[in-house]
N, C-alpha and C positions, 0 to 999 in steps of 0.2 A: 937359839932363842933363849931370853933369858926367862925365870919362873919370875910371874906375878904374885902378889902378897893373896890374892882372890883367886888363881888361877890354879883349878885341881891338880892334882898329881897325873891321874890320869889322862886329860888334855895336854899336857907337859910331856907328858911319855911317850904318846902319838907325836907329835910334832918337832921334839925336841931339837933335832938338827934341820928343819925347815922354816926358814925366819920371812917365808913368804906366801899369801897366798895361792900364787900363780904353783907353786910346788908342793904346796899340799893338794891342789885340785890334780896336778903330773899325779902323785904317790896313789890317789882316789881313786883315778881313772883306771891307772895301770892296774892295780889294785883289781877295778869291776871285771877288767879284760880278761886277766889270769883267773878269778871268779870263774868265769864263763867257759876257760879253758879246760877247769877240774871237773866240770862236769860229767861223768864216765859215759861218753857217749859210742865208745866200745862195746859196751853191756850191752846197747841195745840195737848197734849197726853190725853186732857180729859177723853177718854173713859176707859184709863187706871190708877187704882187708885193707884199702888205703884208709880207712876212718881206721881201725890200729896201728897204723902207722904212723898217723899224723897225732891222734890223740892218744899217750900213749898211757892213761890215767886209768885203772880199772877198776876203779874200790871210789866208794863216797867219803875217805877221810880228808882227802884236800877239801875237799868243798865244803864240810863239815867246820874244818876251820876258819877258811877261807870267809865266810859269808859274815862268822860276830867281825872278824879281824873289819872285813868294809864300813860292816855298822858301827863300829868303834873311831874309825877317820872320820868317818862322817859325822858322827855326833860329836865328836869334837873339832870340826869345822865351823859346825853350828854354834860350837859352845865360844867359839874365839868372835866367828862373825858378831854374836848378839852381844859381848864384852868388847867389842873394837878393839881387839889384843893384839893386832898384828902393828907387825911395825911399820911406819913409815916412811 
């Protein structure tokens, strides 16, 4: 993608190597999935041991990160949609 004269730094930085909508909505999604994945639902299924095994996340630092990282794609989604930045 190339930078716009109008086009933040930050919008730029999310998107930089995605010149299409269709794959910044793929980066969003995968993005919400993995989201949902960090959730430490170990902590609280402890007695159960295939949920450690499948979820093997034990601490809220992923998710911690995880959560600005989505809200950051996505506002600047928003911020291309309402500038008609995408190319076409």
């Amino acid at each position: 993608m190339e930078k716009k004269d109008n086009m933040p730094l930050w919008v730029f930085l999310a998107f930089s190597s995605i010149n299409t909508k269709k794959g910044a909505l793929i980066l969003i999604w995968s993005s919400v999935v993995f989201t949902l994945y960090c959730f430490p639902f170990s902590l609280f299924f402890a007695e159960q041991e295939w949920v450690k095994q499948v979820f093997l996340i034990d601490s809220w630092d992923w998710l911690a990160m995880m959560i600005p990282m989505v809200l950051w794609y996505y506002l600047s989604l928003r911020w291309m949609d309402k500038n008609k930045a995408w190319q076409n």
